[in-house]
N, C-alpha and C positions, 0 to 999 in steps of 0.2 A: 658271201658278204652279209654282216649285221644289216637288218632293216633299221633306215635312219631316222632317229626320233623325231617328234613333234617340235618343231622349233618353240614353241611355248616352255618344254620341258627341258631344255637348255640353255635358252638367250639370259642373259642378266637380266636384268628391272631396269638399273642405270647404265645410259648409254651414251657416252664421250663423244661430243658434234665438233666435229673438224671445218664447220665453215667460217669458223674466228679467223683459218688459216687461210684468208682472203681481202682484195683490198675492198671488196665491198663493208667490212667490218672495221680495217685496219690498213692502213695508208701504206704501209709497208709490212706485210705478213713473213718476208724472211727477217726481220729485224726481230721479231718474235722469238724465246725462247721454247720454241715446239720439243725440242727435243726433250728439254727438260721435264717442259709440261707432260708430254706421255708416260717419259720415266715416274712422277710424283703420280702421274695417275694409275699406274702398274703398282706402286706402291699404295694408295689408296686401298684399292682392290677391284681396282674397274677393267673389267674384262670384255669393256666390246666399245666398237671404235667405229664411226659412220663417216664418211666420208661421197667428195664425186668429183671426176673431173671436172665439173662446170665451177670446182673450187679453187679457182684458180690452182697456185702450186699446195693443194691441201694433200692431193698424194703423197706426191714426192717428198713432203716435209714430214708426214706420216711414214712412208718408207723406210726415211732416214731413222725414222727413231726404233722404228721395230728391230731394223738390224743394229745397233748398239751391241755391243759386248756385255752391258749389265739386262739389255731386256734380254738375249739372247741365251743368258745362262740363269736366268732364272723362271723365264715363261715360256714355255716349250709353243709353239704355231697351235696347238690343239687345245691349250689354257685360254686362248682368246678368240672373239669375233669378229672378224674384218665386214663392214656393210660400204658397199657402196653403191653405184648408182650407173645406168647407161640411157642416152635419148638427148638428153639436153647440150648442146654444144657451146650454145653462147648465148646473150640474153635474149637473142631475138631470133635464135637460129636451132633447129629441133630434128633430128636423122634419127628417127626408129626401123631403118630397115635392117634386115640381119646381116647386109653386109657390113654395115656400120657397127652395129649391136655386137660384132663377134670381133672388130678391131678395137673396140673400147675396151671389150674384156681382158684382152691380150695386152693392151696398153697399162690398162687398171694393175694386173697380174706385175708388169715388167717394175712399173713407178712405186705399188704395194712389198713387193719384192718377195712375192710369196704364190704360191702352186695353186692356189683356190681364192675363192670366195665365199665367206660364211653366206650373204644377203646379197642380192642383187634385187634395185627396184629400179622399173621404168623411171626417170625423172619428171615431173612436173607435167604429169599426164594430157592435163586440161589443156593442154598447148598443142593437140596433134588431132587427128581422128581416131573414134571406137579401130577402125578395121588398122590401124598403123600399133596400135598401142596389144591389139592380139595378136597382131604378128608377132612383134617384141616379144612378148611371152614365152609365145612358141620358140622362139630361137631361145631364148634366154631356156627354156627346158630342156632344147636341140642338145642346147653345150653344156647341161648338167646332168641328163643322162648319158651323153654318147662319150663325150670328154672329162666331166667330172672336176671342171673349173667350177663349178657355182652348186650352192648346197639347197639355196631357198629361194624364190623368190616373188618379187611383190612390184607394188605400184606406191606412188607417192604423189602429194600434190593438194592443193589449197579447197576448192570447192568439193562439199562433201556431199552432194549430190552427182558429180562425177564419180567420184569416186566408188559408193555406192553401182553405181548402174555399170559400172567398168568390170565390177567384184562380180556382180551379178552377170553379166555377160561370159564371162569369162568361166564361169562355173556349167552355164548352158551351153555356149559350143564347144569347151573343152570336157567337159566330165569330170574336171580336177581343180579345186578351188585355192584360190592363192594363198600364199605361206602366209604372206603379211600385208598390213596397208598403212603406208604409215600418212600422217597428216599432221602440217603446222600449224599453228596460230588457232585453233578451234577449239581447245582447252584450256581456256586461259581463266584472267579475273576477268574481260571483257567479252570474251566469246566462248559460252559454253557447247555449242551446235554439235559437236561431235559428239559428247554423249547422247544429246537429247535425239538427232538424226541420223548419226552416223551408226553408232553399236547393234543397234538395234537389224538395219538389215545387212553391216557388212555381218555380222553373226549368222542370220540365214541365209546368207554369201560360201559361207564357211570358212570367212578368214580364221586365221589361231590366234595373228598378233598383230595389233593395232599399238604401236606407238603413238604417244604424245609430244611432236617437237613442238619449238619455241617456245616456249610455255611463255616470256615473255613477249608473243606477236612479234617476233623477233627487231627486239629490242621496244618495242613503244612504249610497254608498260613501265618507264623507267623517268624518274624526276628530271631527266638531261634530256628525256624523247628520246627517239631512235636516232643510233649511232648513224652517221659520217662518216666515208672513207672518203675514199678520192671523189663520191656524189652521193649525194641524199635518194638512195635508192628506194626508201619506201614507200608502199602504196597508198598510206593512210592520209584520208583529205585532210584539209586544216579542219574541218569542225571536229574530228574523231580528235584530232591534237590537242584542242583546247579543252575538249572533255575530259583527256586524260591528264592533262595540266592542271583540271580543275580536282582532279583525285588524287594526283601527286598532292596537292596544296589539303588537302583532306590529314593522308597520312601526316605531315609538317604538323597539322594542329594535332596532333594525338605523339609528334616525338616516333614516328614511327617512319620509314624509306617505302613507294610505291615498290619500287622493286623487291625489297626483303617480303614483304606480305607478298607482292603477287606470284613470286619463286615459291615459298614456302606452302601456301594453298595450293596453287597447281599440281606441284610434287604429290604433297599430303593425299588430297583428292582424288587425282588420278591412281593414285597408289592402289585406293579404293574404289573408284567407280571404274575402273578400268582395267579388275582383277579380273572379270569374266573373259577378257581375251590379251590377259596378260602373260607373265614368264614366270618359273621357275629357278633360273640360273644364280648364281650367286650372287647375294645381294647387297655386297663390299658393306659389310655393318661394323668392319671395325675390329673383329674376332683375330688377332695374331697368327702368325705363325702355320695358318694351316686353309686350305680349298672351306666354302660353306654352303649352303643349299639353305631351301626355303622353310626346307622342313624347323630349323632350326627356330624361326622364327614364326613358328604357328602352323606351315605345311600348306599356306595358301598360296595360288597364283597371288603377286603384283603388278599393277598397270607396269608398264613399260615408261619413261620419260626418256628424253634424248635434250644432252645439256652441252653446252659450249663455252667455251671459259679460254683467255688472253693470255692471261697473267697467272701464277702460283696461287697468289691470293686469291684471285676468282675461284680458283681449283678448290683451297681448303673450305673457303666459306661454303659454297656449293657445297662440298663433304660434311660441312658441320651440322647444317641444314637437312641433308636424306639423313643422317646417321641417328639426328634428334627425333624425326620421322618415326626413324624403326624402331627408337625405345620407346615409342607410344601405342606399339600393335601387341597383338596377343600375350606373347613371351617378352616382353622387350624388358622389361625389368632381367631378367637373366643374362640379354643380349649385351643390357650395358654393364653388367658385372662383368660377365665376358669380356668384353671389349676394354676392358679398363674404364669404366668412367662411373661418375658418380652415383651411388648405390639409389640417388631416389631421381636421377635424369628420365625414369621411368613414369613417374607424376610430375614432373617440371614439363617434360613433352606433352602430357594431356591436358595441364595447364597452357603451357603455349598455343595447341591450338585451337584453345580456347577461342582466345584473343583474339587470334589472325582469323578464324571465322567471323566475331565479333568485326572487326576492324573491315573487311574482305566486303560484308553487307552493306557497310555504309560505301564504302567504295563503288560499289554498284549502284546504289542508289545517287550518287553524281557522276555516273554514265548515263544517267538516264534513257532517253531512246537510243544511245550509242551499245548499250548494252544489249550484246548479240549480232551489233552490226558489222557486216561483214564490205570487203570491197574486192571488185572486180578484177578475178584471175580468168584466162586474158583478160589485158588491157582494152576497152574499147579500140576497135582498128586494128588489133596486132595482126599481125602477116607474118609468117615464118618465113624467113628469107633464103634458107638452105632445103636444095631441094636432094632429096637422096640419091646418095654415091656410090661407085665402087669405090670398095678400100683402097688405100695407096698403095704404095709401093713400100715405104718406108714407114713407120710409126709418126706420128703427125705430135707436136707439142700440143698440149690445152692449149684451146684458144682462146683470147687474151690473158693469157697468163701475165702474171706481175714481174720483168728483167730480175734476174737476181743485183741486186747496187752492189756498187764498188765500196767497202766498208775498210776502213785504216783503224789498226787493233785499238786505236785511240775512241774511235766513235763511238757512243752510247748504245747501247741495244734497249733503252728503255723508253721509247717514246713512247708517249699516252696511246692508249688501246682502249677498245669498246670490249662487250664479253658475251655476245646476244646467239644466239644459233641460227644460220641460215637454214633454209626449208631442204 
C-alpha cells in the first residue's frame, strides 16, 4: 500500500461548515435547502465538507446529499473530504471513551453514507480532561490503523492555550504528532490570538493543519449580532455586543457591511498568515471544466478557512469573495482569465484589499480593549453531566436532534436563516 500523504498536501484551502444545518443557527434546519446547497457547492468546486453529530440532523442532511444521483455521477468518494467530529454529545454532555469514540464513528460512517473518514477531531476539547481527550486519540488511531475508517486526525475547540498544551502532550506521550487542530473564533476582525499564540507552538507541536473556523466568531461579527435559533446561544457578554455594534455602525458610515469586511479580511489574511500550516488541495478558483492544485496559483501552501452558509446566496457571495481573494495572489491575473472573469479583476482585487484593510483598522480601533478579548470556554460552573458508557446495543439518534415537521407540498421552505459557522 502507497504511504498516505501529508493531509496539508491534499485538503482544499476552502472548507464547507455544515453547522448552519442546526437549530442553534436555524429554527428549523430540515426546512433548509441542504441538498441543494451541497449540489451548487460540488459545483462551485468545493471539495471538502466538516461536519459532527453534536449538529443536530447536520449528518444525515449531509448524507442525503452526497448520495444524490448528480453528486454521485459526477464526484467519485476520492474527489472529496468528509471531516467530522467524535466527544461532544450534547451541550452539556461530553463521552471521550473508546467505547463511545468507536460507536460515533460507525454512526458518523451509517448517517455520512460512506466507508471512511477523511478527518476526524475530538470535539470541543477544553470540556473534558488532558488523560480523556489522549485516550480519544489513541482510539481514534486504534480504528485508522487497524480498520481504516478514519484517515487523519485532530483536536478542535475554543481556548488556544488548550489547545496548544493538548498538541504538545500528545506528541510526548505518543511519538506521533496530530494531523490537524482546528480552532474558531480566534482569527477573526476581533480576535487575532491564534496567529499571535497559537502557530507558533502548535507548529513545534507538529501539527500540518490548523484551520480557521468562524471567521465571523460565529456569527457576532455581523450588523443583526449573532444569529437566534430556537435561543441566543452565544457566549459573547453584552459589553463585547455593544462594541461590535459600535463597528457595525462604523462600517454604515463608510457604505460598507461589518460582515462583508470581516468575511473578506479573515479569508484574505488567513489565506496568508496561515499558509505556514496550511493546504495544498484544490482551491475552487473558478478554472472550468477540469481538477486544480495550488501549483496553479503560485505553488504555495494556503491557510485553510472553514465557511457555512444557509441559503444559495450565502453560498455564491461566499464564492465571490475567496475567488476575488485568489485573483490578487501571485498568478491570479492568469487565474482570472482562466476562470472566465475580468481580464483586470487581477488589480480590482489588490485594490479591494486595500480598502477592507483600510476599513478592518478602524474597526479595531472601536473594539477598543474588546479587541483580542476573548470569553470563557467552559462556562464558569460547567459539569459534564454524562458520565462514560458502554455502547448500546443499537445505534442511538443525535442527541437533541431537531423532529423532522410534518411539511404539506404547499408550505414554504424559505423561512429566514442566519449563515454563521458553528465551532
Amino acid at each position: 500500500m502507497a504511504p498516505k500523504p501529508r493531509l496539508s498536501d491534499v485538503l482544499p484551502p476552502l472548507i464547507f461548515g455544515t453547522a448552519t444545518f442546526n437549530n442553534q443557527y436555524n429554527k428549523d434546519p430540515y426546512a433548509l435547502n441542504t441538498t441543494g446547497l451541497v449540489q451548487q457547492a460540488f459545483a462551485h468546486g468545493i471539495r471538502a465538507y466538516d461536519t459532527s453529530p453534536y449538529y443536530g440532523p447536520a449528518e444525515v442532511l449531509l448524507g442525503e446529499a452526497f448520495t444524490t444521483k448528480e453528486i454521485r455521477a459526477s464526484y467519485p468518494r476520492d474527489n472529496y473530504f468528509i471531516l467530522s467530529k467524535v466527544g461532544r454529545v450534547a451541550g452539556d454532555e461530553f463521552d471521550y471513551s473508546p467505547g463511545w469514540i468507536k460507536q460515533s464513528i460507525e454512526r458518523s460512517l451509517q448517517r455520512l453514507r460512506t466507508q471512511y473518514l477523511d478527518v476526524v477531531y475530538c470535539h470541543d476539547v477544553e470540556f473534558v480532561s488532558p488523560d480523556e481527550v489522549l485516550e480519544a486519540v489513541r482510539e481514534l488511531r486504534r480504528i485508522r490503523d487497524e480498520e481504516g475508517k478514519v484517515n487523519y486526525v485532530g483536536i478542535s475547540g475554543y481556548p488556544i492555550e488548550v489547545l496548544c498544551q493538548l498538541a504538545e502532550r500528545v506528541l510526548r506521550e505518543t511519538g506521533e504528532p496530530l494531523d490537524i487542530v482546528m480552532s474558531y473564533a480566534n482569527y477573526t476582525l476581533q480576535n487575532t490570538s491564534l496567529l499571535r499564540a497559537g502557530i507558533p507552538r502548535l507548529r513545534e507541536a507538529g501539527v500540518d493543519v490548523i484551520p480557521n473556523a468562524s471567521p465571523l466568531g460565529m456569527g457576532l461579527l455581523r450588523r443583526v449580532g449573532p444569529p437566534v435559533g430556537l435561543t441566543d446561544f452565544h457566549p459573547a457578554g453584552q459589553d463585547l455586543r455593544i462594541a461590535i455594534q459600535s463597528a457595525s455602525d462604523f462600517c454604515d458610515g463608510h457604505d460598507e457591511k461589518l460582515e462583508k469586511i470581516a468575511i473578506r479580511w479573515a479569508l484574505e489574511s488567513w489565506m496568508k498568515e496561515g499558509a505556514l500550516v496550511g493546504a495544498r488541495g484544490d482551491p475552487a478558483s473558478g478554472v472550468p471544466y477540469r481538477h486544480e492544485t495550488i501549483e496553479e496559483l503560485g505553488g504555495h501552501k494556503l491557510g485553510v478557512s472553514v465557511m457555512g452558509v444557509s441559503k444559495l446566496e450565502e453560498l455564491q457571495e461566499t464564492m465571490r469573495i475567496w475567488r476575488s481573494i485568489l485573483d490578487g495572489l501571485e498568478n491570479g491575473q492568469e487565474t482570472a482569465t482562466a476562470a472566465g472573469r475580468w481580464r483586470k479583476d487581477h488589480e480590482w482585487s489588490l485594490n479591494r484589499q486595500r480598502a477592507v484593510q483600510l476599513l478592518a483598522e478602524g474597526i479595531q480601533e472601536q473594539l477598543g480593549d474588546f479587541l483580542d478579548h476573548s470569553w470563557p470556554s467552559p462556562p464558569p460552573g460547567f459539569v459534564n453531566k454524562r458520565k462514560p458508557s458502554t455502547p448500546p446495543e443499537h445505534p442511538l439518534p443525535t442527541p437533541r436532534e431537531t423532529p423532522p415537521p410534518q411539511l404539506s407540498p404547499s408550505q414554504s421552505l424559505g423561512e429566514p436563516s442566519v449563515s454563521m459557522p458553528l465551532r
